[in-house]
Each structure stands twice: as structure tokens, then as C-alpha cells.
N, CA, C and O atoms as CSV, one atom per row, in Angstrom:
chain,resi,resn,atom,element,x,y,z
A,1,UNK,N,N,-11.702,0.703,9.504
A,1,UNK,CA,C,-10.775,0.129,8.534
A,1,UNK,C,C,-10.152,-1.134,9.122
A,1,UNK,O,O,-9.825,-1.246,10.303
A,2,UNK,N,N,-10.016,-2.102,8.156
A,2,UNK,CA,C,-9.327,-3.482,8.683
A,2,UNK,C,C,-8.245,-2.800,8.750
A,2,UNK,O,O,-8.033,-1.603,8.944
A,3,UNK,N,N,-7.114,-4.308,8.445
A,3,UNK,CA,C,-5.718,-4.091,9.191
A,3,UNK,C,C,-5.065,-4.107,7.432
A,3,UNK,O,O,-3.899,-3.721,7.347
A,4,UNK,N,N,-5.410,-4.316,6.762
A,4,UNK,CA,C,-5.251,-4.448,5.453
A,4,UNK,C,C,-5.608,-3.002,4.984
A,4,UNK,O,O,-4.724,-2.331,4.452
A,5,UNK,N,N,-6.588,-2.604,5.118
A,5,UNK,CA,C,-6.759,-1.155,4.700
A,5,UNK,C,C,-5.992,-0.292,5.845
A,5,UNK,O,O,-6.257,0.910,5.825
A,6,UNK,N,N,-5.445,-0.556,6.440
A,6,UNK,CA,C,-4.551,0.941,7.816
A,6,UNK,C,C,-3.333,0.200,6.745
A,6,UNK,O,O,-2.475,1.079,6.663
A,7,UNK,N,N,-2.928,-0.844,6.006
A,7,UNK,CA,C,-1.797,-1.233,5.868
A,7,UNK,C,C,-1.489,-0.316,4.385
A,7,UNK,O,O,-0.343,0.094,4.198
A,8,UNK,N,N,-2.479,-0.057,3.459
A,8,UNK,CA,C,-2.627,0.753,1.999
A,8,UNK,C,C,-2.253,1.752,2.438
A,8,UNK,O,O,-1.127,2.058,2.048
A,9,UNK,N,N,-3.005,2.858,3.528
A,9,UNK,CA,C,-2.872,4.062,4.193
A,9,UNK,C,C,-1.327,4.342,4.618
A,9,UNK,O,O,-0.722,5.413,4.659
A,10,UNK,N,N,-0.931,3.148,4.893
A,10,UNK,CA,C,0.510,3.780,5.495
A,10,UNK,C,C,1.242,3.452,4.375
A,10,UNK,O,O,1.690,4.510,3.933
A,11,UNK,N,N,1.635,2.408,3.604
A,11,UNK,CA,C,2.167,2.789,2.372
A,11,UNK,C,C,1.664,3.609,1.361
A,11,UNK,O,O,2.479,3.613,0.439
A,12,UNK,N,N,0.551,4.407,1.075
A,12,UNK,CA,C,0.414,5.788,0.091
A,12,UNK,C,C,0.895,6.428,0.929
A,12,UNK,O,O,1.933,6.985,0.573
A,13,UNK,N,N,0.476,6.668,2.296
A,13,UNK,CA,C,1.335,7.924,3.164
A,13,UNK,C,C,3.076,7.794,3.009
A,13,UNK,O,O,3.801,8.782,2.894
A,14,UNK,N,N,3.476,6.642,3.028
A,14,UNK,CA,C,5.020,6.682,3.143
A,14,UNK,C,C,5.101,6.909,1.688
A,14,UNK,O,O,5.516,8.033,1.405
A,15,UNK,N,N,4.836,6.197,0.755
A,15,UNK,CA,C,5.003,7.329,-1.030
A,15,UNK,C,C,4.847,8.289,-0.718
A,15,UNK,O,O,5.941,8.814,-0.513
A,16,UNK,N,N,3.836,9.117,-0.476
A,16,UNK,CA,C,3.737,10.501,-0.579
A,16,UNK,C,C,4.568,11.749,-0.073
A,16,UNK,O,O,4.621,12.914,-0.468
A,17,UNK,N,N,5.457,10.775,1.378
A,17,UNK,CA,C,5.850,11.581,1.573
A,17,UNK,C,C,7.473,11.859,0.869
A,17,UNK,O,O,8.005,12.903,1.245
A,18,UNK,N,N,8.319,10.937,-0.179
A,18,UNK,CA,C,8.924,11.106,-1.189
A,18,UNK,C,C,8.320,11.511,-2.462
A,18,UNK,O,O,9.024,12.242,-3.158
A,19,UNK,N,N,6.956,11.131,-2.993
A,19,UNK,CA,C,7.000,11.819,-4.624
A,19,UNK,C,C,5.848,12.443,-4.271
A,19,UNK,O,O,5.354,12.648,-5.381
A,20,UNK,N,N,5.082,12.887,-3.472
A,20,UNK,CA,C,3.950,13.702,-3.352
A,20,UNK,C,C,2.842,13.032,-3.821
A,20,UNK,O,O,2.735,11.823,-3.614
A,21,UNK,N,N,1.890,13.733,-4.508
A,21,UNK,CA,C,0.791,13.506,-5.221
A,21,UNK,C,C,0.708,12.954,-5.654
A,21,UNK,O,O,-0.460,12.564,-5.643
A,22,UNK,N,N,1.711,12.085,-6.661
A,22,UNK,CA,C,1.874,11.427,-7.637
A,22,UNK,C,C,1.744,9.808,-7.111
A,22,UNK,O,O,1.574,8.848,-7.863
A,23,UNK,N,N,1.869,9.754,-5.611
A,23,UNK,CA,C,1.575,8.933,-4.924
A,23,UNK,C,C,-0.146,8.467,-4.474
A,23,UNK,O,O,-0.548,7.338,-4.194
A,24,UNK,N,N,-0.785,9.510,-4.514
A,24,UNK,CA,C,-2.226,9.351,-4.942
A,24,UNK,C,C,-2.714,8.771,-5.907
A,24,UNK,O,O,-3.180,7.632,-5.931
A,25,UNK,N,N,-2.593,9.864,-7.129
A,25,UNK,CA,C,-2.774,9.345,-8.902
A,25,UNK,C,C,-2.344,8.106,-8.664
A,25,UNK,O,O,-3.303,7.359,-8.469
A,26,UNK,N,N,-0.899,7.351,-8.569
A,26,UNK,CA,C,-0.557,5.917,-8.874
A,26,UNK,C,C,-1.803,5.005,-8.012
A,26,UNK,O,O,-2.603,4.326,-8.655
A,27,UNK,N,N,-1.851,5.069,-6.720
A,27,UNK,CA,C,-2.421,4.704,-5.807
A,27,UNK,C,C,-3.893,4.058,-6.292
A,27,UNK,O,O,-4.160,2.896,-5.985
A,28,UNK,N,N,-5.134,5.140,-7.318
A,28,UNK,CA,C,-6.144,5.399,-7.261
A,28,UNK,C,C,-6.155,4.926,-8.747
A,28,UNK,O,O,-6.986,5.435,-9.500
A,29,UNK,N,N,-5.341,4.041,-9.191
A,29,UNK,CA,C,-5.447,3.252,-10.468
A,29,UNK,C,C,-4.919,1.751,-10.219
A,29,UNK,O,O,-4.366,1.058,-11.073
A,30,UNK,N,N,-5.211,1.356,-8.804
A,30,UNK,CA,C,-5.130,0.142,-8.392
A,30,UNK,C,C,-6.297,-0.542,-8.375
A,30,UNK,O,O,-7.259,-0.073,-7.766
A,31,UNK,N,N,-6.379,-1.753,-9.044
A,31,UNK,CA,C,-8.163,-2.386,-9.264
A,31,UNK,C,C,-8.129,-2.785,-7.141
A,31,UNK,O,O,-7.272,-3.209,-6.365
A,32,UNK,N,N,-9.414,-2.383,-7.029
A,32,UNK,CA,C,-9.847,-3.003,-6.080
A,32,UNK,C,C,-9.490,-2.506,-4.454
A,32,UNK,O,O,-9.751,-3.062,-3.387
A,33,UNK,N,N,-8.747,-1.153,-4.769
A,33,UNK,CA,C,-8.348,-0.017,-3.735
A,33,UNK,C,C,-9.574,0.953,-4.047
A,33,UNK,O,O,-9.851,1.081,-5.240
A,34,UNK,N,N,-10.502,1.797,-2.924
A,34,UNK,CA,C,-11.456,2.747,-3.248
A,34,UNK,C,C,-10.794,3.772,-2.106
A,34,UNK,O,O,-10.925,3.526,-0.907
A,35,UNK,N,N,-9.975,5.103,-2.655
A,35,UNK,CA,C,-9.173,5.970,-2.025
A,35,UNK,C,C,-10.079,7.135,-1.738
A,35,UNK,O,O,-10.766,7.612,-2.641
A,36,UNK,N,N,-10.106,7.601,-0.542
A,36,UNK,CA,C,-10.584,8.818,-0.110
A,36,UNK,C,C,-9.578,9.812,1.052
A,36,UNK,O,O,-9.837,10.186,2.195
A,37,UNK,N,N,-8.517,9.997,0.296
A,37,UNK,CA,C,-7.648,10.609,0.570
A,37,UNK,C,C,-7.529,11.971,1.409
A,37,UNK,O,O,-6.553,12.275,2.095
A,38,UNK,N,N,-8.258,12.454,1.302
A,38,UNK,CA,C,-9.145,13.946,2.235
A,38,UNK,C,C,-9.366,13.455,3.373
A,38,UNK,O,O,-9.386,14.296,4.272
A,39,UNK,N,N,-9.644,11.779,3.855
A,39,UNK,CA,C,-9.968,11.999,4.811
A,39,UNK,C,C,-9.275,10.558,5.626
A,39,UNK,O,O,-9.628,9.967,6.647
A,40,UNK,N,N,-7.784,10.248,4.355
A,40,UNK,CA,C,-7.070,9.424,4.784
A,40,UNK,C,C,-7.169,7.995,4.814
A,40,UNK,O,O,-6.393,7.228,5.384
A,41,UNK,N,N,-8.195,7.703,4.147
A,41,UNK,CA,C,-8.785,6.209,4.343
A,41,UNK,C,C,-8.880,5.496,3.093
A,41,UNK,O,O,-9.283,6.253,2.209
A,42,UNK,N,N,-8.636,4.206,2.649
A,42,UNK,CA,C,-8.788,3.215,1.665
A,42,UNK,C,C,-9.700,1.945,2.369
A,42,UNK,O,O,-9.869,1.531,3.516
A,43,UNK,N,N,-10.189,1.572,1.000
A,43,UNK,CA,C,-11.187,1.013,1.722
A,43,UNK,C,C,-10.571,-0.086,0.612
A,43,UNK,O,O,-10.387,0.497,-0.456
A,44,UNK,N,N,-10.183,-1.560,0.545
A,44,UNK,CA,C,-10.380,-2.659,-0.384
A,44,UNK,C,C,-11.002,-3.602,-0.552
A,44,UNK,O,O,-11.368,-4.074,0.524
A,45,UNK,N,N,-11.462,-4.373,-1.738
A,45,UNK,CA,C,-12.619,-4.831,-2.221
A,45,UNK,C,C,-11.781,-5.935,-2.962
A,45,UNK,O,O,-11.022,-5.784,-3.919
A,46,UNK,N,N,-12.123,-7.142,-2.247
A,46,UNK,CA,C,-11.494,-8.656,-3.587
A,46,UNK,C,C,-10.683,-8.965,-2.496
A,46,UNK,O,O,-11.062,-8.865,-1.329
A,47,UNK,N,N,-9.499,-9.365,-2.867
A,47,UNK,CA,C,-8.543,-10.285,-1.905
A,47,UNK,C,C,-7.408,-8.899,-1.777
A,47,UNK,O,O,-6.834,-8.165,-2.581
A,48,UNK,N,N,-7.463,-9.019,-0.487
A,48,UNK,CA,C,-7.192,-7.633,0.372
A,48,UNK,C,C,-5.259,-7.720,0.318
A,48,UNK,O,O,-4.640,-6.669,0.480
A,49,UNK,N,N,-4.611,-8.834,0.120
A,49,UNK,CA,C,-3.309,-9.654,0.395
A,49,UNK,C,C,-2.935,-8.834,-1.522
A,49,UNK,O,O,-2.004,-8.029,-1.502
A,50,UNK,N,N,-3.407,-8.987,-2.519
A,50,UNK,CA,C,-3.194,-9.191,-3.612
A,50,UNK,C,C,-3.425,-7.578,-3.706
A,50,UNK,O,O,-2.494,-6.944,-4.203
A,51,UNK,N,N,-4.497,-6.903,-3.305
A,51,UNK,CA,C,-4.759,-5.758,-3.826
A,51,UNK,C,C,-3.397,-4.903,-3.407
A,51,UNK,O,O,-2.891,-4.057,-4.144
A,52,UNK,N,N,-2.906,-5.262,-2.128
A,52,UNK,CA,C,-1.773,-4.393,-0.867
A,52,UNK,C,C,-0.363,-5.106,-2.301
A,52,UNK,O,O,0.658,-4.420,-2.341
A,53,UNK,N,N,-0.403,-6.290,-3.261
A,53,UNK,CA,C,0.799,-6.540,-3.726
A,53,UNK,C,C,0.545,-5.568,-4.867
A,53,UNK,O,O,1.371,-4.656,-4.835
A,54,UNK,N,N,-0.263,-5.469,-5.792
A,54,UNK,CA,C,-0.471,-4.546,-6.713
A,54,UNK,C,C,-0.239,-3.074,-6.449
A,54,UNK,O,O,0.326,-2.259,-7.178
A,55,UNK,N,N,-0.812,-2.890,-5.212
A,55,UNK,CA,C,-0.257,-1.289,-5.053
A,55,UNK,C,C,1.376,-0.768,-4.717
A,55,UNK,O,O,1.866,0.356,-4.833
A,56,UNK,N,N,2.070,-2.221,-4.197
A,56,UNK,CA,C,3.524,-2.016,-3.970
A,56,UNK,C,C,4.408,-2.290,-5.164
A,56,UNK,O,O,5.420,-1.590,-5.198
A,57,UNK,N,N,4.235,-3.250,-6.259
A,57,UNK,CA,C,4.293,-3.309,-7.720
A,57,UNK,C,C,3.932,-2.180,-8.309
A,57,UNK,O,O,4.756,-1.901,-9.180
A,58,UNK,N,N,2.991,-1.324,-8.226
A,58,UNK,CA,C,2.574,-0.297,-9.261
A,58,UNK,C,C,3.775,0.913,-9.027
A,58,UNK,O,O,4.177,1.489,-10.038
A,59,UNK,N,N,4.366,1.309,-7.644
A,59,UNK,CA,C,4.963,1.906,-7.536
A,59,UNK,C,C,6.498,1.634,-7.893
A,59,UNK,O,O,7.293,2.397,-8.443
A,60,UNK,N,N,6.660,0.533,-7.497
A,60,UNK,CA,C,7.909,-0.379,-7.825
A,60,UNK,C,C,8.484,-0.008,-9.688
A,60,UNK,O,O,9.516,0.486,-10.143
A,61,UNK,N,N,7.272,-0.519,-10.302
A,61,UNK,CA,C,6.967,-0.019,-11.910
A,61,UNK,C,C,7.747,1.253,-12.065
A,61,UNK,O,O,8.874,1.462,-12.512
A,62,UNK,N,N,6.571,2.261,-11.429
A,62,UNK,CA,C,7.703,3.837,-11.573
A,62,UNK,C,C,8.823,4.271,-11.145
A,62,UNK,O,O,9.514,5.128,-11.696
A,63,UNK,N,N,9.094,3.613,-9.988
A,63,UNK,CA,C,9.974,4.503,-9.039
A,63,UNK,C,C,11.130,3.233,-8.195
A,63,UNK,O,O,11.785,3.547,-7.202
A,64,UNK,N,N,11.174,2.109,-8.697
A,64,UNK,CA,C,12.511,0.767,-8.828
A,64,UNK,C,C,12.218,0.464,-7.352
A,64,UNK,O,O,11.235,0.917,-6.765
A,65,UNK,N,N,13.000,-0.213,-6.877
A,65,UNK,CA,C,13.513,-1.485,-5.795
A,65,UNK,C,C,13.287,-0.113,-4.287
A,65,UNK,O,O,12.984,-0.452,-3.143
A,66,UNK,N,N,13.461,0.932,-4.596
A,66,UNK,CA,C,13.305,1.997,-2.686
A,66,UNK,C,C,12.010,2.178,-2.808
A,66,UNK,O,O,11.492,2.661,-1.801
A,67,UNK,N,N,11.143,1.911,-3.890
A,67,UNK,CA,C,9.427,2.229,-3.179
A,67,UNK,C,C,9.195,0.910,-2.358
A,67,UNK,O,O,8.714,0.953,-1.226
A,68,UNK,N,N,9.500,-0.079,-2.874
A,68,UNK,CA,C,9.356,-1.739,-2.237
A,68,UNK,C,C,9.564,-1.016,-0.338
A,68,UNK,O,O,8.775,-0.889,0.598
A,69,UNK,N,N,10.986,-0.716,-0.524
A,69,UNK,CA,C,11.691,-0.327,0.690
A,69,UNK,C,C,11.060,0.452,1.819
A,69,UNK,O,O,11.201,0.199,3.016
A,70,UNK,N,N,10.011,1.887,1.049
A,70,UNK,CA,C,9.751,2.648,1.655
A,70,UNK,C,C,8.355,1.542,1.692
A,70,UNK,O,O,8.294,1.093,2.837
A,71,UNK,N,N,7.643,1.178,1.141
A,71,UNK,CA,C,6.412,0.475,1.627
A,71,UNK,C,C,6.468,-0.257,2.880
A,71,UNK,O,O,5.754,-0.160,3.877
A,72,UNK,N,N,7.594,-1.111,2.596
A,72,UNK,CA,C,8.122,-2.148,3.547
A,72,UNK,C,C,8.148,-1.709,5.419
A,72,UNK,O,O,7.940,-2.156,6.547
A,73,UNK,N,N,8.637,-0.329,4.526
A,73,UNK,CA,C,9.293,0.691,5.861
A,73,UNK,C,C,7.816,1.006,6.906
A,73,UNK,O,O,7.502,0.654,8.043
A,74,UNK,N,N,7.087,1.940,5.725
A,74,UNK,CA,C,6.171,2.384,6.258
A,74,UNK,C,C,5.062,1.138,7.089
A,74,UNK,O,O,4.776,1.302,8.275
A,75,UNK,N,N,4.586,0.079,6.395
A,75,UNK,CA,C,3.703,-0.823,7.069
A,75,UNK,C,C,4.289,-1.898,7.784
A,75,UNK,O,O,3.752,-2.990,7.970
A,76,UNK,N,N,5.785,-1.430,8.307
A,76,UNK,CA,C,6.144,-2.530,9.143
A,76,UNK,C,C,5.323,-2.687,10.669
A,76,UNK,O,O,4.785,-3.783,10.826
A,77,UNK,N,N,5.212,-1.910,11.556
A,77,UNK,CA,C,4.088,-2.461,12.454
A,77,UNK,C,C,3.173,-2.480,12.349
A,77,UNK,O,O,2.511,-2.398,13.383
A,78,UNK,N,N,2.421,-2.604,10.982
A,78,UNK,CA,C,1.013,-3.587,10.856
A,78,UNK,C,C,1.132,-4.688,10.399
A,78,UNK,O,O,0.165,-5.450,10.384
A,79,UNK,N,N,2.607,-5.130,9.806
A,79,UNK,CA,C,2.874,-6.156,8.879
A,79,UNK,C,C,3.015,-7.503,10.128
A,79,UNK,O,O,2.836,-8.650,9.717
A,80,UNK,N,N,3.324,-7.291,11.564
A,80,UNK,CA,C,3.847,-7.948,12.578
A,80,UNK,C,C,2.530,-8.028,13.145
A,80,UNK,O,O,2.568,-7.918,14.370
A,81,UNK,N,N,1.160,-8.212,12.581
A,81,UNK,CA,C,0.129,-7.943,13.103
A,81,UNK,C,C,-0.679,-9.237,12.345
A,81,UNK,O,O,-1.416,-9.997,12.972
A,82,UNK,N,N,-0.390,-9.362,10.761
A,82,UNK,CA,C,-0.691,-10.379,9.611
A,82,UNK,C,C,-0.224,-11.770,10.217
A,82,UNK,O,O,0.780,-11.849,10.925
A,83,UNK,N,N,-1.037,-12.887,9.884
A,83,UNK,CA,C,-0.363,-14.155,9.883
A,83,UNK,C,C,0.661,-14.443,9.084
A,83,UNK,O,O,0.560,-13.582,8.210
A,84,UNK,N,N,1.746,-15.221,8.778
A,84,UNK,CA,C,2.532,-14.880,7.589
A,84,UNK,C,C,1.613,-15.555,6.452
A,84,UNK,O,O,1.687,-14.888,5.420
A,85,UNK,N,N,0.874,-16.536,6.341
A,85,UNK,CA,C,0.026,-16.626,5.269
A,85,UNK,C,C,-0.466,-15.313,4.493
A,85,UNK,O,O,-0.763,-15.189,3.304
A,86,UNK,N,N,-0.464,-14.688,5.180
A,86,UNK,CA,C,-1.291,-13.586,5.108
A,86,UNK,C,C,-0.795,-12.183,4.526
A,86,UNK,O,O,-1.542,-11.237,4.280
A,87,UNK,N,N,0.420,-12.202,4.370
A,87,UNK,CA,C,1.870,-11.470,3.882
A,87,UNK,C,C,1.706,-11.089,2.301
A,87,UNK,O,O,2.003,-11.972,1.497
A,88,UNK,N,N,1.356,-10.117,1.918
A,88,UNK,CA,C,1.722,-9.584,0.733
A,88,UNK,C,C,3.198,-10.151,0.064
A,88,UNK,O,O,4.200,-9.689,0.611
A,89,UNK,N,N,3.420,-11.092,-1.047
A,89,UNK,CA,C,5.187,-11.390,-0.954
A,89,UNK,C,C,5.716,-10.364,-1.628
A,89,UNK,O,O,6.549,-10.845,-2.396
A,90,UNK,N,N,5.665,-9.054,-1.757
A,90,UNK,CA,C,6.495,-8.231,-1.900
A,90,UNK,C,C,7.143,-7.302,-0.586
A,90,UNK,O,O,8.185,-6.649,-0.529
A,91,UNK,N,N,6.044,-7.541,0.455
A,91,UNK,CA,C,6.844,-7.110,1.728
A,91,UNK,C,C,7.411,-7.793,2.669
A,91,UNK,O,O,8.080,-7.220,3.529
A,92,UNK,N,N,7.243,-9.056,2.662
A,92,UNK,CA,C,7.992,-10.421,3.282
A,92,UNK,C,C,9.915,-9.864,3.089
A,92,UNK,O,O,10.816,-10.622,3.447
């Protein structure tokens, strides 16, 4: 897994571990995320920066301004790893 896909993994893991499952389902209706959750891994396809903003928006949608937070939370030491070009701007 790139650093972009360990970065999906730790924000569904940090959802999940506030709304459960429901953090999957949202997760696995993101264009261009391919989730295999059993065995912990996302794999993304297209522009890897855009797919990581859509999946922090989709949750944002359901669950307001602390999923941003908990995303933020969860992929902060991979986020110090990105160029800032390279920065999803919802976790900047």
C-alpha cells in the first residue's frame, strides 16, 4: 500500500472506531476507493489527494465538523510524510 492508501486505512479505522460499521458502508461508496476491509487494506484508483478529500467530506456529510477532526486525528503521522502540495485540503 502507498502512503495514500495506509492514509484511507487510518481514517476508516479512526471512523470506525466512533460509529462502527457504518464507517465501512460510508467508506465503500467513495468513487475510486476499492475496500477490503477483512484484511484492512484500501487500495485507490484516479488522483489519490482527491479520492482521501471525498472520503473525509462523505463522512463530514453524515456526522458534521468531529469526523473532519477524527480523520485529521487519525492520519496525522502519515499526513507529516505528504509534500504539502500533496495535502488533501480538508486535513491541512
Amino acid at each position: 500500500m502507498d502512503l495514500y492508501d495506509q492514509i484511507a486505512v487510518k481514517i476508516i479505522a479512526g471512523q470506525e472506531t466512533i460509529i462502527g460499521p457504518v464507517a465501512i458502508e460510508q467508506a465503500s461508496q467513495v468513487k475510486g476507493l476499492q475496500i477490503d476491509w477483512a484484511n484492512h487494506k484500501v487500495s485507490i484508483t484516479g488522483d489519490k489527494a482527491t479520492a482521501i478529500e471525498h472520503l473525509v467530506e462523505r463522512y463530514k456529510e453524515l456526522f458534521g465538523q468531529i469526523s473532519v477532526e477524527v480523520s485529521k486525528q487519525a492520519a496525522a503521522s502519515l499526513m507529516r510524510q505528504l509534500p504539502t502540495d500533496g495535502l488533501p485540503a480538508m486535513l491541512k
